[in-house]
C-alpha positions as CSV (number, residue, x, y, z in Angstrom):
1,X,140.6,130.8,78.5
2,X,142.2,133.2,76.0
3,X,144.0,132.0,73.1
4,X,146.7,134.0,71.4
5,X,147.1,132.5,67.6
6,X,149.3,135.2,65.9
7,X,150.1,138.8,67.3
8,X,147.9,141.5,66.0
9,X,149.4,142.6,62.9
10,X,150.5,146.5,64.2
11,X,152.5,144.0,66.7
12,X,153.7,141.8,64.8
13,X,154.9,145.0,62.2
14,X,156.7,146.5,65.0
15,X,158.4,143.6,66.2
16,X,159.5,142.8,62.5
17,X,161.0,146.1,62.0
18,X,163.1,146.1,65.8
19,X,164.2,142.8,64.7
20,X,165.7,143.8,61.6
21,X,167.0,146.9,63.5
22,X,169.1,144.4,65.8
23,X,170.0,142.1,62.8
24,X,173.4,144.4,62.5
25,X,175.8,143.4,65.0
26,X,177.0,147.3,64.8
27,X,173.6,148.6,65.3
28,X,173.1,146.3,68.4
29,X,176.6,147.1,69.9
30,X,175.2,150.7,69.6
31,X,172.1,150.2,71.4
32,X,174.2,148.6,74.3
33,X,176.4,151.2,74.3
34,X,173.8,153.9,75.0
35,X,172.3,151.6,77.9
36,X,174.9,152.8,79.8
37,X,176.8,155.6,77.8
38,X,178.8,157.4,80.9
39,X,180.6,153.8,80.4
40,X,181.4,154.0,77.0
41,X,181.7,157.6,76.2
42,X,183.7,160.3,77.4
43,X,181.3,161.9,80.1
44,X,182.2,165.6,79.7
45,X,182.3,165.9,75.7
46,X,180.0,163.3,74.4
47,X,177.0,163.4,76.6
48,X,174.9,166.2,76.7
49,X,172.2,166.7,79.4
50,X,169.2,164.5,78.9
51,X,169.6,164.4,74.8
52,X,171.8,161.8,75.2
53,X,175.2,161.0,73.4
54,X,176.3,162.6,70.4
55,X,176.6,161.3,66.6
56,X,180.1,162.3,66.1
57,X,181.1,160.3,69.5
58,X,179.1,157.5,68.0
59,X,180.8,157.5,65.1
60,X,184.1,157.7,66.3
61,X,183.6,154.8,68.6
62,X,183.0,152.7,65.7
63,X,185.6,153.9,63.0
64,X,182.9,153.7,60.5
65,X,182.2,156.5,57.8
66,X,179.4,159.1,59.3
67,X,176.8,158.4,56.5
68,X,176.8,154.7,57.9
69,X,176.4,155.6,61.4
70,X,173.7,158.3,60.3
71,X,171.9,155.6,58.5
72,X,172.3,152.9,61.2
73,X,171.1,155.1,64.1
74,X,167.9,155.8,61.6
75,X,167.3,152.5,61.4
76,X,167.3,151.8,65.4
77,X,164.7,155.3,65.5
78,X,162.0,153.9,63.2
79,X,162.2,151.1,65.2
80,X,161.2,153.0,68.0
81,X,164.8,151.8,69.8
82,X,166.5,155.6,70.1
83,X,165.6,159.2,70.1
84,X,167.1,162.0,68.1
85,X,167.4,165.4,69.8
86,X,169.4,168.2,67.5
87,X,171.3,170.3,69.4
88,X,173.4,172.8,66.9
89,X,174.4,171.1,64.1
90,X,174.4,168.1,66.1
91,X,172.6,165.5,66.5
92,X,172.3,163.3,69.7
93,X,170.9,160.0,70.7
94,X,169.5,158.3,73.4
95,X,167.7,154.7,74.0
96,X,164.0,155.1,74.6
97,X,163.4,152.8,77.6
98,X,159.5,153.2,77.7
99,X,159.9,151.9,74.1
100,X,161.7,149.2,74.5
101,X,159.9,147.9,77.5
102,X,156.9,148.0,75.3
103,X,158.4,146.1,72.5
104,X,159.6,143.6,75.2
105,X,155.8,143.2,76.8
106,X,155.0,142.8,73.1
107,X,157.0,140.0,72.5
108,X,156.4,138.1,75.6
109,X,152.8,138.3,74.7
110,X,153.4,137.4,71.3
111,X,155.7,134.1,71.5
């Protein structure tokens, strides 16, 4: 029999910062948004091949200032939620799925 008392403390760091990541309503409407961004973006200007959707479409989608969007999609890549790719002067995001699935097996074996 194997007992789990508390998750190992690189887990339970990692869940701690997703979970504040996904605190912001804004910042988790994001990370749905790029689950399926051919949805919620305009195909032919906003998503670029395999780097994902741009900032600026990001940005405009929400109506907030770019420094916040900058900062929010910053907070959602330390927490291992989204990938940055620059392209230009641009830079584009993308959910990281093999992330995320960790952080999920992480959780389920944590609570």
């Amino acid at each position: 029999m194997t007992t789990h008392a508390n998750p190992a403390p690189d887990n339970a760091a990692q869940l701690l910062d997703v979970f504040k990541a996904l605190a912001n309503p804004v910042r988790l409407q994001m990370l749905e948004w790029l689950r399926d961004p051919e949805r919620h973006f305009p195909v032919e200007q906003a998503i670029a091949d395999d780097v994902g959707v741009c900032v600026s479409h990001i940005q405009a989608k929400t109506g907030l200032a770019q420094s916040t969007v900058s900062a929010y999609m910053a907070s959602l890549e330390r927490a291992g939620l989204v990938r940055s790719t620059r392209v230009g002067k641009w830079t584009h995001y993308r959910r990281d799925e093999q992330h995320i699935a960790r952080i999920v097996d992480v959780l389920g074996r944590s609570l």
